[in-house]
DRENDO-1510 file (C-alpha; in Angstrom, 1 decimal, always signed):
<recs>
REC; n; res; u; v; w
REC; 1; UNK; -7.2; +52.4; +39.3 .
REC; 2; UNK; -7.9; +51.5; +43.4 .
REC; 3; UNK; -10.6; +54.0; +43.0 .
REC; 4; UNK; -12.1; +52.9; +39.7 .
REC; 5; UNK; -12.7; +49.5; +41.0 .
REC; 6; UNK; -14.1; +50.7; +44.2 .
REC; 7; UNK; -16.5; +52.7; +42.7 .
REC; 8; UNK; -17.4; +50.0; +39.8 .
REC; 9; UNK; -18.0; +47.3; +42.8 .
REC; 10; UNK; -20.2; +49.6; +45.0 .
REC; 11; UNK; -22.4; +50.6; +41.9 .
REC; 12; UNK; -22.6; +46.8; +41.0 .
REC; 13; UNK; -23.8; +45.9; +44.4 .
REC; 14; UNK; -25.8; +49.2; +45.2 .
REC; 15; UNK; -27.9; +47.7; +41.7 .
REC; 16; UNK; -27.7; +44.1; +42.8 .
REC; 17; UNK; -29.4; +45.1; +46.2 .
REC; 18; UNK; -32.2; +47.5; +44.2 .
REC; 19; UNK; -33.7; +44.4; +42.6 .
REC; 20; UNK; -36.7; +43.2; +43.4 .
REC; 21; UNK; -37.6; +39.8; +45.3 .
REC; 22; UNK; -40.9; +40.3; +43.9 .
REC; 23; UNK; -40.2; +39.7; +40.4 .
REC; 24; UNK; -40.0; +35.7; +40.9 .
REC; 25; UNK; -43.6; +35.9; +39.5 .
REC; 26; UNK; -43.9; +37.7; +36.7 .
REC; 27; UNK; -45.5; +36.9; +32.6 .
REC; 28; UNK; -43.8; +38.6; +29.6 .
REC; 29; UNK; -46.2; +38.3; +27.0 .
REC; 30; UNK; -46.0; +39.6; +23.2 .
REC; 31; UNK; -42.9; +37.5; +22.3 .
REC; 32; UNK; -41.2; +35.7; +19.4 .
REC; 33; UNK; -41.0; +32.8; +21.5 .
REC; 34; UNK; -38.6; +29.7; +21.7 .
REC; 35; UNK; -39.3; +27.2; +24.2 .
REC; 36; UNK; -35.7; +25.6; +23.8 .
REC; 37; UNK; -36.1; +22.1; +23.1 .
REC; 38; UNK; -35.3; +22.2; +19.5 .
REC; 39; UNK; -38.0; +24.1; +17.7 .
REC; 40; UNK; -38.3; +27.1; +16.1 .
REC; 41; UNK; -39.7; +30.5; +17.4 .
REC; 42; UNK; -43.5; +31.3; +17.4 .
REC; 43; UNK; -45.1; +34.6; +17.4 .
REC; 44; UNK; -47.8; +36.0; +20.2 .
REC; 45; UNK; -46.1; +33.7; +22.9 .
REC; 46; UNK; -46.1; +34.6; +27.0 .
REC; 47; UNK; -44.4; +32.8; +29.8 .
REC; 48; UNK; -45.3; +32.6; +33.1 .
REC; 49; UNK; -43.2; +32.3; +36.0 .
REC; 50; UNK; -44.2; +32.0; +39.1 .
REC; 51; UNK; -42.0; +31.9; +42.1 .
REC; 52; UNK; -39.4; +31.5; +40.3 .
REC; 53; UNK; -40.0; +28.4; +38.4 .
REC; 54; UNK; -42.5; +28.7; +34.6 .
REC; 55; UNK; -45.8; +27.2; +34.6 .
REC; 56; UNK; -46.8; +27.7; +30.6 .
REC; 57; UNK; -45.1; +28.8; +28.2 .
REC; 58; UNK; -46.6; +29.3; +24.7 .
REC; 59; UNK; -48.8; +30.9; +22.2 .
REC; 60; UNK; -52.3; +31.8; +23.6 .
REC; 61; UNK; -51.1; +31.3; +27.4 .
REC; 62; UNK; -53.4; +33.4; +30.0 .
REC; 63; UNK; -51.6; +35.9; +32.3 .
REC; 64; UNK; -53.1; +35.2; +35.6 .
REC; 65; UNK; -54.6; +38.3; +37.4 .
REC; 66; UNK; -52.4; +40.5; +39.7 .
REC; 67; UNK; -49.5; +39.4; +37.8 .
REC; 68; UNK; -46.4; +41.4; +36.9 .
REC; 69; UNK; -46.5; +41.7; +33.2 .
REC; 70; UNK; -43.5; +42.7; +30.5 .
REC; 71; UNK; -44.9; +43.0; +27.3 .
REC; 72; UNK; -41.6; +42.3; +25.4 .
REC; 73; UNK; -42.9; +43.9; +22.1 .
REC; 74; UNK; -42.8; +41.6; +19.7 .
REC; 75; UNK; -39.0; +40.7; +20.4 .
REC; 76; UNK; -37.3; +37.3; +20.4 .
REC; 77; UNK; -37.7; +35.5; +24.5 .
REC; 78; UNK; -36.0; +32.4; +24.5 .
REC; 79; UNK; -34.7; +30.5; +27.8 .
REC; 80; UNK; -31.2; +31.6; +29.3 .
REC; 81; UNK; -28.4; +30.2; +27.4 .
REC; 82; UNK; -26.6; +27.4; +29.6 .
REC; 83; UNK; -23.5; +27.0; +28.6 .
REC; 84; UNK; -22.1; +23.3; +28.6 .
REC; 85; UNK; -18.5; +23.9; +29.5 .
REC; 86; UNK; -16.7; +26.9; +31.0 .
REC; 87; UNK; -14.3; +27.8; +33.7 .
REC; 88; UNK; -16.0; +30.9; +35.4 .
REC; 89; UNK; -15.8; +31.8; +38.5 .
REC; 90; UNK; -12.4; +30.1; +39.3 .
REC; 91; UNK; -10.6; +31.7; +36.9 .
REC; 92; UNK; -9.8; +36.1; +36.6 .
REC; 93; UNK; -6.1; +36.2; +35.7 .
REC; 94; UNK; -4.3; +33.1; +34.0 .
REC; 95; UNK; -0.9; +33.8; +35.0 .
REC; 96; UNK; -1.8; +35.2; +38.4 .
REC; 97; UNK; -1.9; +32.4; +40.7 .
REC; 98; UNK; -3.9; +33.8; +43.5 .
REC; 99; UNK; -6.9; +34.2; +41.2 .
REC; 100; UNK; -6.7; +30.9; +39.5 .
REC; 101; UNK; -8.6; +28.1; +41.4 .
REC; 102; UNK; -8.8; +25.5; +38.3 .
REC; 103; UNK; -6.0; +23.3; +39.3 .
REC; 104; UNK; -4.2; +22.2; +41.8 .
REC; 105; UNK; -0.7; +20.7; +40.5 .
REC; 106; UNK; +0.9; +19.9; +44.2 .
REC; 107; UNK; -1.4; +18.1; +45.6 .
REC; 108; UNK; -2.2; +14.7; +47.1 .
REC; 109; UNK; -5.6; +14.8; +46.2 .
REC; 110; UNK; -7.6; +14.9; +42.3 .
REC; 111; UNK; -11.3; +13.3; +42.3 .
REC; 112; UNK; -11.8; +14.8; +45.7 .
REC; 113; UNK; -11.3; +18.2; +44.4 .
REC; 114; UNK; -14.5; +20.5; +44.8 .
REC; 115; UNK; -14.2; +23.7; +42.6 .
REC; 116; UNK; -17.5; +24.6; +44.8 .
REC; 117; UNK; -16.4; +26.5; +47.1 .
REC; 118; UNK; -13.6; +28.7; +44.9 .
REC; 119; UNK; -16.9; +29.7; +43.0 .
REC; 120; UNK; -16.7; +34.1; +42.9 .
REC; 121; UNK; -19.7; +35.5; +42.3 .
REC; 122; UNK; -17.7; +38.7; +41.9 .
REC; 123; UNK; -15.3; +37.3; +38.9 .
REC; 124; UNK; -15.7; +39.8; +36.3 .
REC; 125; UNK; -16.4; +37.1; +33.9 .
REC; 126; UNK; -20.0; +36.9; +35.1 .
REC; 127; UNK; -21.1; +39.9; +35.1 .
REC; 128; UNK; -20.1; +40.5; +31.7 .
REC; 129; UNK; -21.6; +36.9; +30.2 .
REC; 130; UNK; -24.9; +37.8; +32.2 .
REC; 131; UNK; -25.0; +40.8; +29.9 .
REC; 132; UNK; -24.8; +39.0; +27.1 .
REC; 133; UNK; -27.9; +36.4; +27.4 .
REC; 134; UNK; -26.0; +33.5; +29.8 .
REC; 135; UNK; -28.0; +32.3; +32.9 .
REC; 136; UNK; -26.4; +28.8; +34.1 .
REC; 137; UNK; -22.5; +27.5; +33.3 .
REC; 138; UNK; -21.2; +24.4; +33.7 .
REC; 139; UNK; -17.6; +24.8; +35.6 .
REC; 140; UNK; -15.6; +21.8; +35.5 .
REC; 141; UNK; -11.8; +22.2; +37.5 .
REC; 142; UNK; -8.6; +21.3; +35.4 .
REC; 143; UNK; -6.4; +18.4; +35.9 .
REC; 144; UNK; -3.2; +18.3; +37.9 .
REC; 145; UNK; -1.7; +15.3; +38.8 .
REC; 146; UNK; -3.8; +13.0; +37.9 .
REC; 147; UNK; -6.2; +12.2; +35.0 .
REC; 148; UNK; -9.2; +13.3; +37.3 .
REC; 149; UNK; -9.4; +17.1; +38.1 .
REC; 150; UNK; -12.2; +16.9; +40.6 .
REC; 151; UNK; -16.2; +17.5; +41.3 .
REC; 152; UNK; -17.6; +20.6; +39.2 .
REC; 153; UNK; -20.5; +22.5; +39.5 .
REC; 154; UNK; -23.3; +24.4; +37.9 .
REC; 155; UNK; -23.7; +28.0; +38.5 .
REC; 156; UNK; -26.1; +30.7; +38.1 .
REC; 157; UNK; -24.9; +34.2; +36.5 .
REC; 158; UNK; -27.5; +36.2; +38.9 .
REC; 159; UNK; -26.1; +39.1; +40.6 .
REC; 160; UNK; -26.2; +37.6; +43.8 .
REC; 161; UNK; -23.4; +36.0; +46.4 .
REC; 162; UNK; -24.9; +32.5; +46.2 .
REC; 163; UNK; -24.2; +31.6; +42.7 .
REC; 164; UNK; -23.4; +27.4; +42.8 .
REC; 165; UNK; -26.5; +25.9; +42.1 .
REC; 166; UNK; -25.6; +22.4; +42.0 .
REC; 167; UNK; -22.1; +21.6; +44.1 .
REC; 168; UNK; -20.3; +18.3; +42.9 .
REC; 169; UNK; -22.7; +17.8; +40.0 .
REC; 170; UNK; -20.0; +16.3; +37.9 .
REC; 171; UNK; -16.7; +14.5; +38.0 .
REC; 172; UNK; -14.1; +15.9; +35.5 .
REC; 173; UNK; -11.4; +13.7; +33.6 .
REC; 174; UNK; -8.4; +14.3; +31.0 .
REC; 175; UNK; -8.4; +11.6; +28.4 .
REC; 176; UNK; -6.3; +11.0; +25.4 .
REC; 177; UNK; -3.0; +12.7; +25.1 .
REC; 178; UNK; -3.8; +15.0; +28.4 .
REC; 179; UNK; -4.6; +12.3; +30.6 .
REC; 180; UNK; -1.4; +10.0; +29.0 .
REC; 181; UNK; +0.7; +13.0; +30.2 .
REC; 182; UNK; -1.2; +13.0; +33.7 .
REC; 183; UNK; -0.6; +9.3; +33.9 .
REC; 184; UNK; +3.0; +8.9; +33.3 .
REC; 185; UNK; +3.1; +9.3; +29.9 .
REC; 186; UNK; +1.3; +6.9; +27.8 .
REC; 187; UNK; -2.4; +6.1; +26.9 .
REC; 188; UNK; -1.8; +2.6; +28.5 .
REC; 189; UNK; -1.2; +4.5; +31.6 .
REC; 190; UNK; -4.0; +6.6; +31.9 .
REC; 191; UNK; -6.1; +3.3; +31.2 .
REC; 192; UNK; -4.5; +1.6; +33.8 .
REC; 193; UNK; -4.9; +4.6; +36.0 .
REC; 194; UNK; -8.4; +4.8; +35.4 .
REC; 195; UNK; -9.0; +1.0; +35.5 .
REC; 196; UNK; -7.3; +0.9; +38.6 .
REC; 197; UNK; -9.2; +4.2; +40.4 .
REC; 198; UNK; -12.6; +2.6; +39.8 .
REC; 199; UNK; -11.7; -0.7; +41.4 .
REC; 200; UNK; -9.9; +0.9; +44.9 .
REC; 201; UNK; -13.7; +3.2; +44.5 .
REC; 202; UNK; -15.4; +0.0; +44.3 .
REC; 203; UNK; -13.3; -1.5; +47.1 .
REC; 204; UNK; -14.1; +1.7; +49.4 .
REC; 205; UNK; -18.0; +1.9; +48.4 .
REC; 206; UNK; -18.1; -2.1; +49.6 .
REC; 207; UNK; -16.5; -1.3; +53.2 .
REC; 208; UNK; -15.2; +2.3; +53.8 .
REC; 209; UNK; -14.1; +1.8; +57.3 .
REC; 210; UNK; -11.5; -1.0; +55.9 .
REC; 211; UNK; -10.2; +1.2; +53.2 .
REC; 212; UNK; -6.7; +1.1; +53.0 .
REC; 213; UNK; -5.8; +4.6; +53.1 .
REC; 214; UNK; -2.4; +5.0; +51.9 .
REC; 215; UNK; -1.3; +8.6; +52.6 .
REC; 216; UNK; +0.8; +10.5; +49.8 .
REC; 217; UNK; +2.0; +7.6; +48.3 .
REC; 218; UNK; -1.6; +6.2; +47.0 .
REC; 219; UNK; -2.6; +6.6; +43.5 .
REC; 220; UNK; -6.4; +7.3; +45.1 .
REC; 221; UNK; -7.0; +8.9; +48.8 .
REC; 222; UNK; -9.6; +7.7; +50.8 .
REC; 223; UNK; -11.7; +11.1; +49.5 .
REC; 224; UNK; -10.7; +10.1; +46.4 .
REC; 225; UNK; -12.0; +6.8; +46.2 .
REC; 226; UNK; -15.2; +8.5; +48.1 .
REC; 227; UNK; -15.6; +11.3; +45.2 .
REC; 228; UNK; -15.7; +8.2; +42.6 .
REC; 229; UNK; -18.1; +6.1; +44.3 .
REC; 230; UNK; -20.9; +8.2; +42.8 .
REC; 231; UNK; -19.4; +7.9; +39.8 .
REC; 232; UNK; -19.2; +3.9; +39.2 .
REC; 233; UNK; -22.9; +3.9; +41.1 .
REC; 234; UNK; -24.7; +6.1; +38.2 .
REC; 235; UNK; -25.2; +8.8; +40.6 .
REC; 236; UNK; -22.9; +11.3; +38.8 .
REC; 237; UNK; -21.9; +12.0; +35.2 .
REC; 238; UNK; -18.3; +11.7; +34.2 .
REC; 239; UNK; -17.1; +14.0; +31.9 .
REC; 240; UNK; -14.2; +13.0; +30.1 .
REC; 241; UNK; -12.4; +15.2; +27.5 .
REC; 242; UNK; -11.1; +13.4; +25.0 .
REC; 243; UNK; -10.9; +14.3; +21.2 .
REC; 244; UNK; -9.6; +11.5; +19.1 .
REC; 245; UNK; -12.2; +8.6; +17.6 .
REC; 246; UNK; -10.1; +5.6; +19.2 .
REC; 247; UNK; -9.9; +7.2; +22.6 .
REC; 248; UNK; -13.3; +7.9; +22.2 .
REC; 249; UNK; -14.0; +4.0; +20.9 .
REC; 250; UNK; -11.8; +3.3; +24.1 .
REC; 251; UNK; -13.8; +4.3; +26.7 .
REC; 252; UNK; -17.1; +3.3; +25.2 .
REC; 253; UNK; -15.8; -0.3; +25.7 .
REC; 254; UNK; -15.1; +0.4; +29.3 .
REC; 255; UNK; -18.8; +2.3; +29.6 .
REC; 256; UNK; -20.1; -0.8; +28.1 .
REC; 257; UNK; -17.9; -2.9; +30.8 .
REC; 258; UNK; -18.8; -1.1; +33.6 .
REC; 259; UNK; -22.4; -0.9; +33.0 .
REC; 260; UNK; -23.8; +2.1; +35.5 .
REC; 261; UNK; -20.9; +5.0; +34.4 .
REC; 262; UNK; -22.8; +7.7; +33.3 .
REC; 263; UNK; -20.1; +8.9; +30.3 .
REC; 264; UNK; -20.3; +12.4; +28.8 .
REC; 265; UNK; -17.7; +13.1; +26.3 .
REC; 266; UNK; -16.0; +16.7; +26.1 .
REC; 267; UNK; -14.6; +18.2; +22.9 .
REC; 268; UNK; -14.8; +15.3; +20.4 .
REC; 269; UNK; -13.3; +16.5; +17.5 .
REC; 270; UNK; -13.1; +13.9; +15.8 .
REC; 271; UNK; -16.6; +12.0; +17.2 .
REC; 272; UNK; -18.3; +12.3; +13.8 .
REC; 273; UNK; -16.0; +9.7; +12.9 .
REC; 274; UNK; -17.4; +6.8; +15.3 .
REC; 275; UNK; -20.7; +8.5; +15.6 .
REC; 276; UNK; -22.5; +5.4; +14.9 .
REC; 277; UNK; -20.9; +3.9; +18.1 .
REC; 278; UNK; -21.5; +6.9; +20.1 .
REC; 279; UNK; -25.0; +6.8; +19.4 .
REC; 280; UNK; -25.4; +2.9; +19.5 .
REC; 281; UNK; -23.7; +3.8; +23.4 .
REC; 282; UNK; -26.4; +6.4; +24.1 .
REC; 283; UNK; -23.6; +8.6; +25.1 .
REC; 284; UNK; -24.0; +12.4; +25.1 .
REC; 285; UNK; -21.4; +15.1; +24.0 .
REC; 286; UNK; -20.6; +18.5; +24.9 .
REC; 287; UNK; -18.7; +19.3; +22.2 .
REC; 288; UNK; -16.1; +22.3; +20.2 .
REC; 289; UNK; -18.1; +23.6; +18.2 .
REC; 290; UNK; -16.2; +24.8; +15.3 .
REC; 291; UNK; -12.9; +23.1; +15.6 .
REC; 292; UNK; -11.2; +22.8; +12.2 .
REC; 293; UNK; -8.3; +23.4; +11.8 .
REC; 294; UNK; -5.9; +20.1; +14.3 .
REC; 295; UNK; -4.1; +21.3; +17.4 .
REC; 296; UNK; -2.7; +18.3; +18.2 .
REC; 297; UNK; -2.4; +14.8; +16.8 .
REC; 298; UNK; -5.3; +13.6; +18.1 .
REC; 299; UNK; -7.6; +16.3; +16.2 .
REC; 300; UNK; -6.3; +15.2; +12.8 .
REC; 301; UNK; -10.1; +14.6; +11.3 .
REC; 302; UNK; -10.8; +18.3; +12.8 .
REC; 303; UNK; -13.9; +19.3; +10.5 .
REC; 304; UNK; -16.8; +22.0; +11.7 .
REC; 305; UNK; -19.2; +20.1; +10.3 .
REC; 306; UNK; -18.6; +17.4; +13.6 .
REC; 307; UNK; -21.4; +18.5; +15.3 .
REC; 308; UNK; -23.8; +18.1; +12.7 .
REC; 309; UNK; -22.6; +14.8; +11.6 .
REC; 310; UNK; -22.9; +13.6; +14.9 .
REC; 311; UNK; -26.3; +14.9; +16.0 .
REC; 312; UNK; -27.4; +13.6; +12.2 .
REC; 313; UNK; -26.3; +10.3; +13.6 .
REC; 314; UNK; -28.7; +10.3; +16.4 .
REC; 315; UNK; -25.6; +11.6; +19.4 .
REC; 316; UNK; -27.5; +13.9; +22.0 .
REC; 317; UNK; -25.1; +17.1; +21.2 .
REC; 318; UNK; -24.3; +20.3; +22.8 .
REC; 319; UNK; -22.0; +23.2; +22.5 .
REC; 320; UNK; -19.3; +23.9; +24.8 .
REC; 321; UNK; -15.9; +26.0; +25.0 .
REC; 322; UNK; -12.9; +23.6; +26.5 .
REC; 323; UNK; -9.7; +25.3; +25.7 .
REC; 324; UNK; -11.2; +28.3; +24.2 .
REC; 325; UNK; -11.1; +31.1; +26.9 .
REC; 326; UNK; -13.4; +29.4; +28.8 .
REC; 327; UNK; -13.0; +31.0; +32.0 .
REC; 328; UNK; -14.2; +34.4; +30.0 .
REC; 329; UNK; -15.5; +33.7; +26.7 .
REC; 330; UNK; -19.0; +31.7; +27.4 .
REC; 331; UNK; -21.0; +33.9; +25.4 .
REC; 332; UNK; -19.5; +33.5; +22.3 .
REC; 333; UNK; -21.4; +29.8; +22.2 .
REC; 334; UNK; -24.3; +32.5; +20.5 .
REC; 335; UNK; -22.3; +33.3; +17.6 .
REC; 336; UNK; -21.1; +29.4; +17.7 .
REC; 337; UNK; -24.5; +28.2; +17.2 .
REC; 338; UNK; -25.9; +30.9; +14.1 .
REC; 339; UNK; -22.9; +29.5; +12.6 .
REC; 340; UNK; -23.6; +25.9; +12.5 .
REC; 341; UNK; -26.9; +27.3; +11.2 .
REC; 342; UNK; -25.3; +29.4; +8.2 .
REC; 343; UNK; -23.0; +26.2; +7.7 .
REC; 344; UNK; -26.4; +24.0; +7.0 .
REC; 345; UNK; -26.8; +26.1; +4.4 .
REC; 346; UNK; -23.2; +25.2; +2.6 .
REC; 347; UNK; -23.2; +21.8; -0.1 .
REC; 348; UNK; -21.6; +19.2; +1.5 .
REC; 349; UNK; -21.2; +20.7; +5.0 .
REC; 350; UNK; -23.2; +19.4; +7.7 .
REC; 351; UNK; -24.5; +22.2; +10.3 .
REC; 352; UNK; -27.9; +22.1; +12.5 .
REC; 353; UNK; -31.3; +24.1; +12.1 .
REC; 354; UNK; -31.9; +27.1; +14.2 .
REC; 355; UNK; -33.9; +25.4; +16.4 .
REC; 356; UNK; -31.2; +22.3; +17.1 .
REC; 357; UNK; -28.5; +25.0; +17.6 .
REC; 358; UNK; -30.2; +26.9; +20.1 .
REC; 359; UNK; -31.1; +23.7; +22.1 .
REC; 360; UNK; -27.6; +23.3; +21.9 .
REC; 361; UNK; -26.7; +26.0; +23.4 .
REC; 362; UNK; -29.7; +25.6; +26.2 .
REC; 363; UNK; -31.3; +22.7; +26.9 .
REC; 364; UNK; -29.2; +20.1; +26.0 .
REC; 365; UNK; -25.9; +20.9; +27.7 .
REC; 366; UNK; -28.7; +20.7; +31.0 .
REC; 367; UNK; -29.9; +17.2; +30.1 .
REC; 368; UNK; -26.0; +15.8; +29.0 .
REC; 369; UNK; -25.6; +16.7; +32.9 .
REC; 370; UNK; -29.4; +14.9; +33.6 .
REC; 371; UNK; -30.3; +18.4; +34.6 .
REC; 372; UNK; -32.5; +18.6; +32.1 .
REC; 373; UNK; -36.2; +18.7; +34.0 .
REC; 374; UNK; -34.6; +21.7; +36.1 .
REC; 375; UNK; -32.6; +24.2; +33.6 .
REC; 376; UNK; -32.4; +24.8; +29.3 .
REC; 377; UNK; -35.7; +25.1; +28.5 .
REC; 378; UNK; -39.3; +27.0; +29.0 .
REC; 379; UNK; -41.0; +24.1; +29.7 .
REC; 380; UNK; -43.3; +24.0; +33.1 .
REC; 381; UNK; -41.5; +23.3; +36.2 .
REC; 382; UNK; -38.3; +24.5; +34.8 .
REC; 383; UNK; -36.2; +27.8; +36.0 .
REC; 384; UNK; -37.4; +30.9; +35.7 .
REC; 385; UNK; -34.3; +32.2; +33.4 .
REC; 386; UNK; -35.6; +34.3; +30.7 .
REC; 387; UNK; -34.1; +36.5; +28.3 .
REC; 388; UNK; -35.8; +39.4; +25.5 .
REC; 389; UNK; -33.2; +39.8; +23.2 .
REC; 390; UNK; -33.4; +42.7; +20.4 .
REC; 391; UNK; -32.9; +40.8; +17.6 .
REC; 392; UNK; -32.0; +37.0; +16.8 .
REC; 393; UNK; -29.9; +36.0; +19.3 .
REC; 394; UNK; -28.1; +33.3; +16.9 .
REC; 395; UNK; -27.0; +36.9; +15.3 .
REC; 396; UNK; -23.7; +38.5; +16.2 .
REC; 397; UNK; -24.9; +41.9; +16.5 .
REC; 398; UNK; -28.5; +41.1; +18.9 .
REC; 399; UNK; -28.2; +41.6; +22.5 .
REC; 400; UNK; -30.1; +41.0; +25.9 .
REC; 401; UNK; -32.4; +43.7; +27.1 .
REC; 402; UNK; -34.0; +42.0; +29.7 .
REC; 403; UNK; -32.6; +39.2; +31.7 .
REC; 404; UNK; -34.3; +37.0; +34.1 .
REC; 405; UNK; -32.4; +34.2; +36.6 .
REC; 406; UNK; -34.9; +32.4; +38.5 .
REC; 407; UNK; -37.4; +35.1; +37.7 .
REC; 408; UNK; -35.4; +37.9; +39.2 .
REC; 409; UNK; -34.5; +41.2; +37.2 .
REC; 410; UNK; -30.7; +41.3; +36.8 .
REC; 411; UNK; -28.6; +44.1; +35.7 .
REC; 412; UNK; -27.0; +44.3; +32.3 .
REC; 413; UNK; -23.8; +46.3; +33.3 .
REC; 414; UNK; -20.4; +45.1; +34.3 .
REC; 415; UNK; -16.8; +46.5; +34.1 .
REC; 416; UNK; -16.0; +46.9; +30.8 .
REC; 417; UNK; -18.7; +48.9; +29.6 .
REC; 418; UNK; -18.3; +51.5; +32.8 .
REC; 419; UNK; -14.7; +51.6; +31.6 .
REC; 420; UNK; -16.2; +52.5; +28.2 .
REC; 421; UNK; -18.6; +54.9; +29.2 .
REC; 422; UNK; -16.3; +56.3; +31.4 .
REC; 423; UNK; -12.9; +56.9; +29.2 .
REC; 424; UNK; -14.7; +57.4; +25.9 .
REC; 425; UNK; -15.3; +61.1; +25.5 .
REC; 426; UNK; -12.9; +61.8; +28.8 .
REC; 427; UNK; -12.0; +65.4; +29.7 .
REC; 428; UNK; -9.3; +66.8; +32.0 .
REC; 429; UNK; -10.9; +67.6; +34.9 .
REC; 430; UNK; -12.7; +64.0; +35.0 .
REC; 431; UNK; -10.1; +62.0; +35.1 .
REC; 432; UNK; -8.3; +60.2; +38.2 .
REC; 433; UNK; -5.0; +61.6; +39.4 .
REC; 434; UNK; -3.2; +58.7; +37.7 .
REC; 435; UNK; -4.0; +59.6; +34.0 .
REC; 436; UNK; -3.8; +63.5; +34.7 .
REC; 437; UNK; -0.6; +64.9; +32.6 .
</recs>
């Protein structure tokens, strides 16, 4: 097994090293086309990227002269799929703790946390969600202590070493009945927790050096109350999971109180229920996509028609995977999103076009973050992360067969499919000492 994943590692690398630099400017041209921002495909579209950034995208687009050019055949090219809420990176083995950076249970610190540096490139989650059409991930840490869990990051699935793209981009809180547990034990705790946290950040943002540090017995370290000071200044999003309609109701009232708390709401299974006052809040949500069926008592008005409900009531909605293998599983937001679409389609259900469910899946996880006019769509100015797929990529069965990060090449392969290739017709002699009989 040594062996196996020595070799497997040295091929990956050997490939990463073989691509190109120069394909940061590059067109593809001849492509079903979808820009990403919520409409549908279009047919005889090209996209130019040019050091690593696109400058047009659309049908009738000229290819400048001198340019790289991959003429994708007719096939579907859509932007990268960004998906709105994973774990990867931080996270190979669950249960073994050396390979789990998501939490940190015993210590004195929780909004300071930066998952940022725990980022692995090499995390055999990437390489295997690359290969399957994802670009950029949202990586949020998991709570300990506290009801925060620290400052996430966005990340790029390029087959590279330098794969945060945007350190501390995001703080990350537990709500509801996870943050009541992290707070003592009751809603009103984790209320009081939060209430108090943003004050002592306020208190440090107005004089630092006087900041009452106090050690391992404060409810918020002095880089604690520093983490939160973007927060309560609008300078960083706060995403907080929460998944019933009055905890959702609850901290709308404190956005509304607070004034410059730029709230994004994770999971909301049961948002569609206050969607009105989600909306009226301008208040964004990343949220389960198909949740049905309660796991808890605060998911009791589970429905999968959630997201469509609230996106019909004017809620800026994307897809993302919170306690759904997220540390491995980011790619299955594809087959989330052709589902909504087939579940438009049912009377009485409430799904999205294809159009809104790709968005959902690209740019609007990007601008829930106020990313945005940087990642999600093929718009000018944007990334360079391009995919051809071979069929519709809302489709179970269509996969990548080009993909682009920042207008670089990247390879399709990762460690599953060698093990495939390698063990599926094996014979004797082939095989490592360890399975010789």
């Amino acid at each position: 097994m040594k062996r196996l994943i020595h070799s497997t590692a040295a091929a990956l690398l050997a490939t990463a090293a073989a691509l190109p630099a120069s394909a940061q400017t590059m067109a593809i041209t001849n492509a079903k086309l979808v820009v990403g921002t919520g409409a549908g495909p279009v047919d005889g579209g090209t996209v130019v990227v040019r050091d690593g950034r696109v400058v047009a995208a659309g049908p009738g687009v000229a290819v400048p002269a001198g340019m790289r050019t991959v003429d994708a055949g007719g096939k579907w090219v859509t932007p990268g799929i960004f998906a709105g809420f994973t774990r990867m990176g931080i996270v190979e083995v669950d249960a073994v703790r050396g390979t789990n950076d998501a939490s940190a249970d015993e210590t004195v610190f929780n909004a300071a946390l930066d998952i940022a540096p725990a980022v692995n490139p090499r995390t055999s989650a990437i390489a295997l969600n690359r290969a399957e059409g994802v670009t950029r991930a949202v990586v949020a840490p998991e709570n300990g202590g506290s009801i925060f869990a620290g400052q996430g990051a966005v990340i790029d699935l390029a087959a590279d070493m330098d794969a945060v793209t945007r350190p501390r981009a995001f703080q990350f809180m537990e709500w509801g009945e996870s943050g009541a547990r992290a707070a003592g034990g009751s809603r009103p705790a984790a209320f009081a927790m939060l209430r108090n946290a943003l004050f002592e950040a306020r208190e440090y943002a107005r004089s630092p050096a006087s900041f009452a540090d106090r050690g391992k017995d404060a409810l918020l370290t002095r880089l604690d109350a520093q983490a939160l000071v973007p927060v309560i200044e609008g300078r960083m999003p706060l995403l907080a999971h929460v998944e019933r309609a009055s905890d959702i109701r609850a901290l709308l009232d404190l956005k509304r109180e607070l004034g410059t708390v730029k709230l994004v709401l994770v999971g909301a299974t049961e948002g569609w229920t206050v969607a009105a006052d989600i909306a009226a809040a301008g208040v964004p949500v990343i949220a389960s996509a198909l949740a049905d069926l309660p796991s808890s008592f605060e998911q009791l008005a589970a429905t999968q028609s959630n997201i469509g409900r609230l996106k019909a009531a004017g809620v800026p909605v994307a897809i993302g995977m919170i306690n759904n293998d997220e540390a491995r599983q980011a790619r299955l937001v594809k087959q989330y999103a052709g589902n909504l679409v087939a579940l438009s389609r049912i009377p009485g259900a409430a799904g999205l076009d294809w159009g809104s469910a790709f968005a959902a899946i690209s740019s609007r996880p990007a601008e829930a973050l106020g990313m945005g006019g940087e990642f999600g769509s093929l718009q000018p100015g944007r990334r360079g992360d391009v995919v051809i797929w071979d069929g519709d990529p809302l489709e179970i069965g269509s996969m990548p067969t080009q993909v682009f990060v920042d207008g670089v090449e990247q390879p399709l392969v990762h460690r599953q499919q060698r093990l495939r290739d390698r063990y599926l017709d094996p014979t004797g002699g082939a095989l490592p000492k360890a399975y010789q009989y």
